[in-house]
C-alpha angles and dihedrals in degrees: 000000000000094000108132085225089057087058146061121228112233131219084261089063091252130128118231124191108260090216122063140195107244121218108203122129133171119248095258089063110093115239098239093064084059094063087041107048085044081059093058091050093066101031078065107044113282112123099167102076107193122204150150145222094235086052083079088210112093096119095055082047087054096049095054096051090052098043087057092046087050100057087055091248095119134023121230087237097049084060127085108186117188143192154198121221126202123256109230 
């Protein structure tokens, strides 16, 4: 995932995936599995994590992201996290 062909530069210089994990789950699914399963996304490559305000679910996304970097498995600089915000 890392190809320079499989991402977009950005104004900074740097490259982002151009392909990112989305977060989005529907309400039924317990929020737990949301940190969980976003773990696994970057445990298996993904590093743009894609998500949204009316997800509800920023803060499970977050924990995730911090537990991995955490464990030493990804660096804060190596993650684009990216969102959606609400029209109003």
């Amino acid at each position: 995932m890392d190809s320079r062909h499989q991402c977009v530069e950005l104004n900074d210089g740097h490259f982002m995936p151009v392909l990112g994990f989305g977060t989005y789950a529907p309400p039924q699914v317990p929020r737990s599995r949301v940190v969980e399963i976003t773990k696994l996304a970057i445990e298996t490559g993904f590093r743009h994590i894609d998500s949204a305000y009316v997800y509800d679910n920023e803060e499970q996304v977050g924990l995730a992201i911090r537990s991995k970097m955490a464990d030493g498995f990804v660096k804060r600089e190596d993650i684009f996290y990216t969102s959606k915000v609400l029209r109003i």
